[in-house]
C-alpha positions as CSV (number, residue, x, y, z in Angstrom):
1,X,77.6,-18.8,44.8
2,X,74.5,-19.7,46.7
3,X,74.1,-15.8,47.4
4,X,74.3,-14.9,44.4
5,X,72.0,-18.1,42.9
6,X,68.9,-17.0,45.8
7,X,69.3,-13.3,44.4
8,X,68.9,-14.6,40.9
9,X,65.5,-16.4,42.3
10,X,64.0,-13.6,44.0
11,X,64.3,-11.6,41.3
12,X,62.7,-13.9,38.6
13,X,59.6,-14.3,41.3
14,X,59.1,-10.6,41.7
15,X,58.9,-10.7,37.5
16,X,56.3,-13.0,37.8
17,X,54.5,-11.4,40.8
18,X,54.6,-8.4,38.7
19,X,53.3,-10.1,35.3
20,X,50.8,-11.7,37.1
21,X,49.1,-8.8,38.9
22,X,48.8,-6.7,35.6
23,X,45.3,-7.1,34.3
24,X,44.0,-6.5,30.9
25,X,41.6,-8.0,28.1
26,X,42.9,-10.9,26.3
27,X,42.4,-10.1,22.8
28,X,42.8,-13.5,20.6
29,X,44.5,-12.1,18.0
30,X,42.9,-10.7,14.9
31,X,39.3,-11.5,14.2
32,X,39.0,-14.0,11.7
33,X,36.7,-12.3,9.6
34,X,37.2,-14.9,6.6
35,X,34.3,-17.5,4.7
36,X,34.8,-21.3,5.1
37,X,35.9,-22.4,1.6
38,X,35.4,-25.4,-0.5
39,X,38.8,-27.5,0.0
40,X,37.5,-30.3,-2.3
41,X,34.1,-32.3,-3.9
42,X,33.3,-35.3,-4.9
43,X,32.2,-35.7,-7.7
44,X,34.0,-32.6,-8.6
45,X,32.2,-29.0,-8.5
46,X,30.3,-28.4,-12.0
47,X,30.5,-32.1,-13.4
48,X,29.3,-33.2,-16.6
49,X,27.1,-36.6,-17.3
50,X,26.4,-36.7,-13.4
51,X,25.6,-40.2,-12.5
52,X,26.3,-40.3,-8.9
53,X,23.5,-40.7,-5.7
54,X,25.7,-38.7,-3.2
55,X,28.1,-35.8,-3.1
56,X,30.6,-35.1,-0.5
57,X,32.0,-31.5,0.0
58,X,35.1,-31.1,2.4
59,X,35.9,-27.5,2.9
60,X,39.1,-25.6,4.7
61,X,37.3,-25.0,8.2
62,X,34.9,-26.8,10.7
63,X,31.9,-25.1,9.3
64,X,27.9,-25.2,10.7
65,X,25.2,-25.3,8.6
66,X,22.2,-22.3,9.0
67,X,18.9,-22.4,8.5
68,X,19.5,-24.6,5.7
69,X,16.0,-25.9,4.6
70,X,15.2,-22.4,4.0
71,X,18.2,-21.2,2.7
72,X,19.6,-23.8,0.1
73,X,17.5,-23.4,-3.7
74,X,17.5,-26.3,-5.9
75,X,16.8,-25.4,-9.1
76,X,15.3,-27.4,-10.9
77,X,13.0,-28.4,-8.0
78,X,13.5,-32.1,-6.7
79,X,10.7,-34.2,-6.0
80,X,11.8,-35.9,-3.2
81,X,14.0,-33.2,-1.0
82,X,17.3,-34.8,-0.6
83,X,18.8,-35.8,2.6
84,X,21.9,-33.3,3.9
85,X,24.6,-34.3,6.9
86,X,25.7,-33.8,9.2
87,X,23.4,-31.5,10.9
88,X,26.5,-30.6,13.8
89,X,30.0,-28.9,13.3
90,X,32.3,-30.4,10.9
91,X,34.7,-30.0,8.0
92,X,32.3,-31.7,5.7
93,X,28.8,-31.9,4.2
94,X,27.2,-34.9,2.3
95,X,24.4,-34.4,0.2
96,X,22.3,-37.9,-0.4
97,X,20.0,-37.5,-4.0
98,X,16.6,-39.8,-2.7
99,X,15.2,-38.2,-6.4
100,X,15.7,-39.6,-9.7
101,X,17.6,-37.0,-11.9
102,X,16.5,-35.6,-15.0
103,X,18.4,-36.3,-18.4
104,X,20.6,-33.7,-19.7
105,X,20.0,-31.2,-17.6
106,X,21.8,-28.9,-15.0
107,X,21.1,-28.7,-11.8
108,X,21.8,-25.7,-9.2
109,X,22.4,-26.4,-5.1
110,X,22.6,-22.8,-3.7
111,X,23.0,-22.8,-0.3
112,X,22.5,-18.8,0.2
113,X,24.2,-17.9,3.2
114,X,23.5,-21.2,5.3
115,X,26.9,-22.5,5.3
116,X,29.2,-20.5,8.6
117,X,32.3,-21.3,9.8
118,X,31.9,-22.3,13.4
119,X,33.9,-19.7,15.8
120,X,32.9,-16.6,13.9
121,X,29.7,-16.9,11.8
122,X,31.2,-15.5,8.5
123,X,29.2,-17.1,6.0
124,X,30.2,-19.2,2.8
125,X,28.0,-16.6,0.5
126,X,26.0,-18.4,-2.1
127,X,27.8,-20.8,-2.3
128,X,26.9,-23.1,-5.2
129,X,27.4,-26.7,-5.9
130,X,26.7,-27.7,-10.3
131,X,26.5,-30.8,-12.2
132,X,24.9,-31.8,-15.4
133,X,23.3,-34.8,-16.1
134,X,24.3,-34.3,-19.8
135,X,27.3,-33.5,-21.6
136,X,27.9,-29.9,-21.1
137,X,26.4,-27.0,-17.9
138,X,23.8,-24.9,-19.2
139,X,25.5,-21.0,-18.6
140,X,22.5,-19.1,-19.5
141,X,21.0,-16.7,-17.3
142,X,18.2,-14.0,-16.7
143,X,18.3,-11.4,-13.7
144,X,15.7,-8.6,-12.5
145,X,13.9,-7.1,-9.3
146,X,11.1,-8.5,-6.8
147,X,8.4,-5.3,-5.5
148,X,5.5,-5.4,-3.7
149,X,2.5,-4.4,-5.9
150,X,1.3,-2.0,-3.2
151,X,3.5,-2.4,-0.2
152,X,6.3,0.3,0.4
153,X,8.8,-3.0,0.6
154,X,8.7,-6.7,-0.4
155,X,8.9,-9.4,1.9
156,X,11.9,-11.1,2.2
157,X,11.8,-15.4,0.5
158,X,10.3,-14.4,-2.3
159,X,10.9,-17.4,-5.1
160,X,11.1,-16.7,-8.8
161,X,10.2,-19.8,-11.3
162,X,10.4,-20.4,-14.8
163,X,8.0,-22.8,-16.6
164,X,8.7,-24.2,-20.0
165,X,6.5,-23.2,-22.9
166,X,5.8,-26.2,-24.6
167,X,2.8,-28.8,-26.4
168,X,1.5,-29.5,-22.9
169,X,1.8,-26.0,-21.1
170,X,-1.0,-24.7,-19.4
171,X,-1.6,-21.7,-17.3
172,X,-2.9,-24.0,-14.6
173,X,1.2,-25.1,-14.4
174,X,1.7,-22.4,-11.4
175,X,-1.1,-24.4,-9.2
176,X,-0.3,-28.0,-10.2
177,X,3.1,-28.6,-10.9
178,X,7.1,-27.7,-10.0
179,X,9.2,-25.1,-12.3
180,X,11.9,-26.0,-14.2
181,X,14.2,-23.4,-12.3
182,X,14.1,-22.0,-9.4
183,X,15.0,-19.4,-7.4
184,X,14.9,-16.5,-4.3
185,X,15.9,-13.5,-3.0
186,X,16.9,-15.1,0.5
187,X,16.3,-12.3,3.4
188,X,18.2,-9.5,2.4
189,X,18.2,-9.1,-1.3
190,X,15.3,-7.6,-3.7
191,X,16.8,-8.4,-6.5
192,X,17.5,-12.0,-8.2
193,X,19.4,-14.0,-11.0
194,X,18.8,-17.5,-12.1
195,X,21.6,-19.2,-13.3
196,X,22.8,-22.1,-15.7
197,X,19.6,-21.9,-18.0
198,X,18.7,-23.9,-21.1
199,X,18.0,-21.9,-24.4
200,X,14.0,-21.5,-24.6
201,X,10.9,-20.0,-24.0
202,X,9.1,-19.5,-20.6
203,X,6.8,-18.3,-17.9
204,X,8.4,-16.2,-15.6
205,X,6.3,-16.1,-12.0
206,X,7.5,-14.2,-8.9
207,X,5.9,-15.7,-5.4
208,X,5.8,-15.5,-2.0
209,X,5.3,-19.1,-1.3
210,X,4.1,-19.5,2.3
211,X,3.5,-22.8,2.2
212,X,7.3,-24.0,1.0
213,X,6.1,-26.3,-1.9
214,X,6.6,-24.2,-5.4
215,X,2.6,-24.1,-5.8
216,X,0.1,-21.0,-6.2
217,X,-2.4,-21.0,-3.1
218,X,-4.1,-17.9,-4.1
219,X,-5.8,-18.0,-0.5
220,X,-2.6,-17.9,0.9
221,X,0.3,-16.8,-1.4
222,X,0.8,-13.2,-3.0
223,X,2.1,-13.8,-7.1
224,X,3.7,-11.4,-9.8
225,X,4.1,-12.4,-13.4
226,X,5.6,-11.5,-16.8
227,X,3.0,-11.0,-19.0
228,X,4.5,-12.1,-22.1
229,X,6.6,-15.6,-22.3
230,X,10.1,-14.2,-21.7
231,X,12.8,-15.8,-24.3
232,X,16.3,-16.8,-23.2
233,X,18.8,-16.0,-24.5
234,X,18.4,-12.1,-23.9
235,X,19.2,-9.0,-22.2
236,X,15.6,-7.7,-20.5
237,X,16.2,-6.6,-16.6
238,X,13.2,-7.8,-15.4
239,X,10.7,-6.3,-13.0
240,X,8.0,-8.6,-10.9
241,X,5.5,-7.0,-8.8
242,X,3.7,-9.5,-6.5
243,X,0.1,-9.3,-5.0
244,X,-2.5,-11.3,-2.9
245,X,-5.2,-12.1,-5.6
246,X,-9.0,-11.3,-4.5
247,X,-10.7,-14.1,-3.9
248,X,-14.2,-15.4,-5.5
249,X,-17.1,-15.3,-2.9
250,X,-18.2,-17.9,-1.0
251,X,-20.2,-18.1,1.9
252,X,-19.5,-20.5,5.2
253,X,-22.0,-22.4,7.0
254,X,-24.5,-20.0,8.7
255,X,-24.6,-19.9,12.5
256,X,-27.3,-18.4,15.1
257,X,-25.5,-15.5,17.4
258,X,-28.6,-14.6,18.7
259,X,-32.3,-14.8,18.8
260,X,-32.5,-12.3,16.1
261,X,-29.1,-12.7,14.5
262,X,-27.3,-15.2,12.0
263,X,-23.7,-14.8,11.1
264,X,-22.8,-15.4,7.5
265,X,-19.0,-15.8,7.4
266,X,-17.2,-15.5,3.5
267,X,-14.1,-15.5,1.6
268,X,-13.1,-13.3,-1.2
269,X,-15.2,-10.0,-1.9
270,X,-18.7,-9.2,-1.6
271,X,-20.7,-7.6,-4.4
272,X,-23.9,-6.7,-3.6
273,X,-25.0,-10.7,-2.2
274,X,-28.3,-11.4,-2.4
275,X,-29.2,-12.9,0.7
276,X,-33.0,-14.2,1.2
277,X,-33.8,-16.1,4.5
278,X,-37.4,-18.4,4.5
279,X,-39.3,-20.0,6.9
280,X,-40.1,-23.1,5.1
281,X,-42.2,-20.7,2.1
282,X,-42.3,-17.7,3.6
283,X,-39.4,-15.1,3.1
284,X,-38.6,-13.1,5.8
285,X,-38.0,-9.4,6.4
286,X,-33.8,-9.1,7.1
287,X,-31.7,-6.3,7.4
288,X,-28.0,-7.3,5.9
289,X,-24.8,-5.3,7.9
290,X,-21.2,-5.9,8.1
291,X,-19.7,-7.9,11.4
292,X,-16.8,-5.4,11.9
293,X,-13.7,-6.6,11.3
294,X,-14.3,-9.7,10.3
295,X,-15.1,-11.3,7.1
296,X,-18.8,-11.5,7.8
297,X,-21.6,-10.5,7.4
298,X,-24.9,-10.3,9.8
299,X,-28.7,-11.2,9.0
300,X,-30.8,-8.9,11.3
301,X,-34.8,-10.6,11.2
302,X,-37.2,-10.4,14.3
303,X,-38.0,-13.2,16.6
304,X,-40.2,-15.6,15.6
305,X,-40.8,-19.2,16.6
306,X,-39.5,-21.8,13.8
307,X,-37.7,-25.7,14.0
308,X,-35.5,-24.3,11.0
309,X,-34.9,-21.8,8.8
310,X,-33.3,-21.8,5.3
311,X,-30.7,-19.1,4.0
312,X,-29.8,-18.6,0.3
313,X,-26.9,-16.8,-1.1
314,X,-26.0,-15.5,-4.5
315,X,-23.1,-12.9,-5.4
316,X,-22.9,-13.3,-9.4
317,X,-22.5,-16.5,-10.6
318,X,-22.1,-17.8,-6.9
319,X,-25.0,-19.7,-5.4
320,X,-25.0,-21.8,-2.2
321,X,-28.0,-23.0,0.0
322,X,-28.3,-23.7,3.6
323,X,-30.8,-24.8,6.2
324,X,-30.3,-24.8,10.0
325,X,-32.5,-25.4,13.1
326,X,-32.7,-22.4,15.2
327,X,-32.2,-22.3,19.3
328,X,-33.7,-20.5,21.8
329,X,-31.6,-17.5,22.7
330,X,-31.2,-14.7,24.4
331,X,-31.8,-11.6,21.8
332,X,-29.6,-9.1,21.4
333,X,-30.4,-5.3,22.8
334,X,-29.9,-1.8,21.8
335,X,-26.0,-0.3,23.0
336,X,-24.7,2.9,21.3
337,X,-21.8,4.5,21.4
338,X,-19.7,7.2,20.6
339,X,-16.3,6.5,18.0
340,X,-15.0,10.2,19.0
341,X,-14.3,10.7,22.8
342,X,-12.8,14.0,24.0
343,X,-11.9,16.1,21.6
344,X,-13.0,15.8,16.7
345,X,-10.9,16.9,14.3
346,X,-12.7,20.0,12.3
347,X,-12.9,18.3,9.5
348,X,-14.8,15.4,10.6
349,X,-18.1,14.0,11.6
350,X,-19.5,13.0,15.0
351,X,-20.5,9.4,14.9
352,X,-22.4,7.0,16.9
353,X,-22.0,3.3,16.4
354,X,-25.0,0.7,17.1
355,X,-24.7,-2.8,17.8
356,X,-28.3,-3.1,16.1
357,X,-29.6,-1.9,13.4
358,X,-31.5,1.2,13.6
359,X,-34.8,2.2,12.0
360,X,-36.4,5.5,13.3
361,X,-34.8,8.8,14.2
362,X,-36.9,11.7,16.0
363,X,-34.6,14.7,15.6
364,X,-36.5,16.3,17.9
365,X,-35.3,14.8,20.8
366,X,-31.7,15.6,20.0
367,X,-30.0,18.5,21.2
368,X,-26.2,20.0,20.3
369,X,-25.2,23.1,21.9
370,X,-21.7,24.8,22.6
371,X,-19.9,26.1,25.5
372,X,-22.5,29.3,25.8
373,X,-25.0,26.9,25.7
374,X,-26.2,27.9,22.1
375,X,-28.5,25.2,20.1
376,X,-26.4,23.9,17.0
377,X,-28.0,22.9,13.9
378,X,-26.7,19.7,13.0
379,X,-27.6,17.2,9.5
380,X,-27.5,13.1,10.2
381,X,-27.2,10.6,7.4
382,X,-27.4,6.7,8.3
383,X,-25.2,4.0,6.7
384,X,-26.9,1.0,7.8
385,X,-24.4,-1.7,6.2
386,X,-21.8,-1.0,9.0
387,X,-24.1,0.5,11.6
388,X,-23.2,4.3,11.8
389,X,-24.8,7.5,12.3
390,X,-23.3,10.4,11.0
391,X,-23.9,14.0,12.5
392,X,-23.0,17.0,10.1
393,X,-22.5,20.4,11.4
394,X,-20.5,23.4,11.2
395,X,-17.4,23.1,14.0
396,X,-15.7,26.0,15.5
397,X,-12.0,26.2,16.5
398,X,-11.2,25.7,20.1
399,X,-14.7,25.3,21.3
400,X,-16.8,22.8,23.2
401,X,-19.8,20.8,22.4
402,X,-22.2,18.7,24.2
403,X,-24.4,16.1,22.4
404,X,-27.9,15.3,24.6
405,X,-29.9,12.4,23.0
406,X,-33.4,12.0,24.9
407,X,-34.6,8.4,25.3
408,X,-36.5,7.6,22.2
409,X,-34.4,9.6,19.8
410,X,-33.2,6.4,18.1
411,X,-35.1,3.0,17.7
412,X,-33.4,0.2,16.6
413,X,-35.4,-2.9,14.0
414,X,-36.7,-4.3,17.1
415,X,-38.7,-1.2,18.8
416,X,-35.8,-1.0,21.2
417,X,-35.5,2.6,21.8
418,X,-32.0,4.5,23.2
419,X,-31.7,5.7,27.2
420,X,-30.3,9.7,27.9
421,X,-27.3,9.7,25.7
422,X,-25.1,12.3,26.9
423,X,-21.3,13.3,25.2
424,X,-19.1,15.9,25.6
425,X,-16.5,16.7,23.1
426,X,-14.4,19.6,21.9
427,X,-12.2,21.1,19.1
428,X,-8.6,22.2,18.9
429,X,-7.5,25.9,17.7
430,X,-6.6,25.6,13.8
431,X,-2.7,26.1,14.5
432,X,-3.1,23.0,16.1
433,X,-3.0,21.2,12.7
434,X,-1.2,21.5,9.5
435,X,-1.5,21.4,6.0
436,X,0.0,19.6,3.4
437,X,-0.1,20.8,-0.3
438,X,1.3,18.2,-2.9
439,X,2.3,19.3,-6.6
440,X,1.9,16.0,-8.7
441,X,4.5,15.9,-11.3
442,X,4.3,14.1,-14.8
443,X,0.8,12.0,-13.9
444,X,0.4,9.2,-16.7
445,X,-3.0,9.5,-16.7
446,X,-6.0,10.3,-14.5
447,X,-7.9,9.4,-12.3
448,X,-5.4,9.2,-9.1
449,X,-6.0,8.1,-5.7
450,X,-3.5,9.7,-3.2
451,X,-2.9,8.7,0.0
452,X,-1.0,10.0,3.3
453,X,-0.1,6.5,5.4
454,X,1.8,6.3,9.0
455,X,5.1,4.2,8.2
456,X,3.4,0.8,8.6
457,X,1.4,1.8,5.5
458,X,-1.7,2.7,7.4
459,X,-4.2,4.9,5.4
460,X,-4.8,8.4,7.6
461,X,-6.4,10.6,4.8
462,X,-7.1,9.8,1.0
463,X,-8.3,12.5,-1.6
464,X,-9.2,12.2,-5.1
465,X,-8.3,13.5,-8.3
466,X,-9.9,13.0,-11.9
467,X,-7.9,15.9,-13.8
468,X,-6.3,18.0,-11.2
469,X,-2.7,17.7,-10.2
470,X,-2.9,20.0,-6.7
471,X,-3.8,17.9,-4.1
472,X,-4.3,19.2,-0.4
473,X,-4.5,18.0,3.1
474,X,-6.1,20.1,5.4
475,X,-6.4,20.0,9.1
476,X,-4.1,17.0,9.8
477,X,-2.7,15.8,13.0
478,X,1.0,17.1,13.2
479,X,3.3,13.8,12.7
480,X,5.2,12.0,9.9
481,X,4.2,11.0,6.6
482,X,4.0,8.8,3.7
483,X,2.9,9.7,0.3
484,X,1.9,7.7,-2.4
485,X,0.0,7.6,-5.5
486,X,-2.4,4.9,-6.9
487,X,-3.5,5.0,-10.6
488,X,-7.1,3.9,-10.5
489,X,-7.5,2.2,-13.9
490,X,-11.1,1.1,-13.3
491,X,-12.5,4.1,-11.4
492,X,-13.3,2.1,-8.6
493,X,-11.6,4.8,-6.1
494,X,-9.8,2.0,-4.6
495,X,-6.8,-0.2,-4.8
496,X,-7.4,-3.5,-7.0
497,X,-4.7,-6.3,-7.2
498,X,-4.0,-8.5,-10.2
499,X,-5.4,-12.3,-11.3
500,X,-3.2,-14.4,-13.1
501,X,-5.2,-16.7,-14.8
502,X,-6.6,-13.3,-15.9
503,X,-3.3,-11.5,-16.9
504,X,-4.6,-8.8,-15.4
505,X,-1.5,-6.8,-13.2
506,X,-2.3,-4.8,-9.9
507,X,-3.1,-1.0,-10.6
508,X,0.1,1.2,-10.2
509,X,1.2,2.2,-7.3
510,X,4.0,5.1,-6.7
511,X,5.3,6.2,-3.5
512,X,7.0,9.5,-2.7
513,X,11.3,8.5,-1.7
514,X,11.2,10.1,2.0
515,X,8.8,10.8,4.7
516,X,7.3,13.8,5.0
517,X,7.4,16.2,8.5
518,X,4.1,18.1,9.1
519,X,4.2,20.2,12.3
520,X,1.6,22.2,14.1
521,X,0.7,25.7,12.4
522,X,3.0,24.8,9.8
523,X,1.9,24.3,5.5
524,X,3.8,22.5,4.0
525,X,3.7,22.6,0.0
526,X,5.9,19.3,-1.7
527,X,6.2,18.3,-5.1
528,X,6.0,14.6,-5.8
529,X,7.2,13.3,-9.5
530,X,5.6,10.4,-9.6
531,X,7.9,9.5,-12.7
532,X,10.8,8.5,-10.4
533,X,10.2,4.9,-8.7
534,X,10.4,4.5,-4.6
535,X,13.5,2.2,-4.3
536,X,14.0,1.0,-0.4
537,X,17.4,1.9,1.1
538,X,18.9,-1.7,1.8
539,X,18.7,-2.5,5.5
540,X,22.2,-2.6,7.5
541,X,22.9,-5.7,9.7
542,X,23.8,-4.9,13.6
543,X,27.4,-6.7,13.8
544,X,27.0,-8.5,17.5
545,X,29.5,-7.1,19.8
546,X,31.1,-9.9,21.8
547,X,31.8,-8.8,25.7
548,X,35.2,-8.4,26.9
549,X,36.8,-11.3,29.4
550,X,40.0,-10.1,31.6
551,X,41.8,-12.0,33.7
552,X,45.5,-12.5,34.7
């Protein structure tokens, strides 16, 4: 009996032996791929006459709440942003009112996608909690699509308000005061609805609100509007393009950079300023250029010896005054340079940048000649606003060019004149470009501005067309491309954004619905229907992959 009970042993230790040296991933089970639900509110979930100061939801899970004080919409706006616990895991979420409630009206929590369950992530997707203060929940509801006004895509947050149209409305509303419903495309969606609306008539704004507190900051925010006051009920899909408004100008305090330099910093756009600088009654002599890439603008005047000096600015209706004392600097000396180095495109122009302003130019100290040492006529023009000389002459494929400038050749505003300037540059063979040839289809009207971008929406050629609908690109580098078409209203040949208190929208802009592939030696000839609207594919999420524990 013992025999047979120590057999019986060994045998059960060898199965575990066995089970035990076997090695493999330990799966868990399914993955629980299922959102938290509500299990049960207090008050209950779309109450009428609401009168309490907190709600409690319970739900089926312990859940985690998300990025919730960007997520979670209340509509219509509170005044006082209520208070929401616990801010750890649990199977509950209380949601303290510190606001006083207006009378019959509904109100709207959406909390997006901020409520997860805690092992998984799967979020509780817009989820919404509604009560009214009044007898019955308003059910109305309008829906439609956020763009950019010029940008290929929208930026993701962008918030969409109604105002009420009544005795006291104003179009100031937008800067000054909160909607009466609210709400936003969260980070994925373009598109919107707003939900549980009273019967009425109302302003209908689109904005990207960076500074989280449902007012217009045209220095800061980009808007979109309906033009007309929308009615509800009805059945219009609407479509809100939003824009960064141009600002008025106005000038910062002046400051000296240099013994013969002031920097006049500015917001908005410039038109033509009229910039006079005096020393006490006498005006002096300036030169006015851009500070590049700033929003600034230089005063250029020779030395002198001054306690102060007085600066006045006007840019249409704008005026502004200011007096300074001047310091004993260093003063700034002549430095050109080349913007091509090694090798220019045929089709463009050599160009030499000056940190000073120049004034004379003796061509005949300037020499271009080619590889067989061959003079080169050559043409210059001067744009003095943002410093640049421009050199025009006929370029040969594949051949190479060197630029002698004799000291003297240029003199800048100060008698400063250049040392040996001495550049070397070439050109490629012509099948190292290609061409791009672009049918426009069903124009609305003319003129168009046409653009090829990078994918960031970088500008890399424009061309311009008052009645023709043939476009081409010649001689561009070989790479991918974006197209789009801009319907200059005003004949500005550029872009202009809207103004709201204006009611003025952006000018249209249309962009082709793929990229476009131009290769070396290659001529590419597209057709672009400008009648059909870019829509964005929708961006697909990367599901996080989990690593794998094994063990015994």
């Amino acid at each position: 009996m013992l025999k047979n009970n120590f057999k019986y042993i060994l045998f059960l230790l060898v199965l575990v032996m066995a089970s035990c040296a076997k090695r493999g991933s330990i799966t868990g089970g399914l993955k629980d791929t299922l959102a938290p639900q509500l299990k049960i509110s207090f008050p209950e979930n779309y109450s009428t006459n609401f009168k309490a100061k907190e709600i409690k939801l319970t739900f089926d899970e312990y859940i985690k709440l998300k990025d919730v004080n960007k997520q979670l919409i209340i509509s219509p706006p509170m005044k006082h942003e209520p208070l929401i616990t616990p801010t750890t895991v649990s199977k509950f979420i209380t949601i303290k009112i510190l606001d006083t409630l207006q009378p019959n009206t509904t109100y709207s929590f959406n909390f997006g996608q901020s409520i997860e369950d805690n092992n998984e992530g799967n979020p509780y997707n817009q989820f919404k909690y509604v009560f009214s203060t009044g007898a019955y929940i308003d059910s109305l509801s309008i829906g439609g699509t956020v763009k950019d006004a010029y940008n290929k895509e929208v930026e993701s947050f962008v918030s969409i308000m109604l105002y009420d149209i009544n005795d006291s409305f104003k179009d100031s509303v937008v800067y000054n005061e909160n909607p009466r419903y609210i709400t936003n495309t969260l980070d994925s969606l373009k598109t919107f609805k707003l939900e549980n609306l009273k019967a009425g008539k109302y302003l209908l704004v689109a904005m990207k609100d960076y500074g989280s507190n449902n007012k217009f900051n045209p220095k800061k925010d980009k808007i979109g509007f309906h033009k007309e006051f929308i009615t509800i009920p009805g059945d219009t899909v609407y479509e809100l393009k939003i824009f960064k408004e141009i600002q008025d100008f106005k000038a910062s305090r002046p400051y000296q950079a240099s013994k013969n330099r002031l920097v006049l910093p500015y917001e908005g756009k410039t038109k033509d300023p009229k910039i006079t600088l005096k020393n006490e009654e006498t005006v002096l002599p300036t030169i006015i250029t851009k500070f590049p890439k700033k929003d600034s603008l230089q005063v250029w005047f020779k030395p002198l010896k001054a306690d102060s000096l007085a600066l006045a600015v006007t840019n249409d209706k704008y005026k502004a005054n200011f007096k300074f004392k001047i310091k004993d600097q260093k003063k700034d000396s002549v430095n050109i340079t080349a913007v091509q180095s090694g090798s220019i495109n045929l089709k463009d122009r050599f160009t030499l940048t000056s940190n000073t302003p120049l004034d004379k130019f003796d061509h005949s100290k300037m020499k271009l000649i080619n590889k067989d040492s061959v003079s080169v006529d050559f043409k210059t023009e001067y744009d003095e606003f943002n410093q640049r000389l421009f050199f025009d002459f006929k370029k040969e494929p594949a051949e190479r060019y060197t630029f002698k400038i004799m000291p003297g050749a240029l003199t800048d505003y100060l008698g400063q004149p250049n040392d040996t300037l001495i550049y070397n540059f070439s050109t490629r063979e012509l099948t190292d470009y290609g061409n791009l040839k672009v049918n426009l289809q069903n124009v609305k009207r003319f003129p168009v501005i046409v653009e090829l971008t990078n994918e960031k929406g970088d500008v890399l050629a424009t061309e311009y067309s008052e009645s023709s609908s043939k476009v081409e690109f010649n001689l561009i580098e070989p790479s991918l491309f974006w197209l789009r078409l801009i319907y200059d209203d005003n004949k500005n040949k550029e872009w202009d954004p809207g103004n709201y208190l204006e009611k003025r929208q952006a000018e249209e802009v249309i962009y082709f619905s793929k990229s476009i592939d131009v290769r070396a030696n290659w001529d590419v000839d597209q057709t672009f229907d400008v009648s059909i609207p870019y829509t964005p594919e929708p961006k697909k999420k990367e599901e996080k992959k989990k690593p794998i524990k094994s063990g015994f």
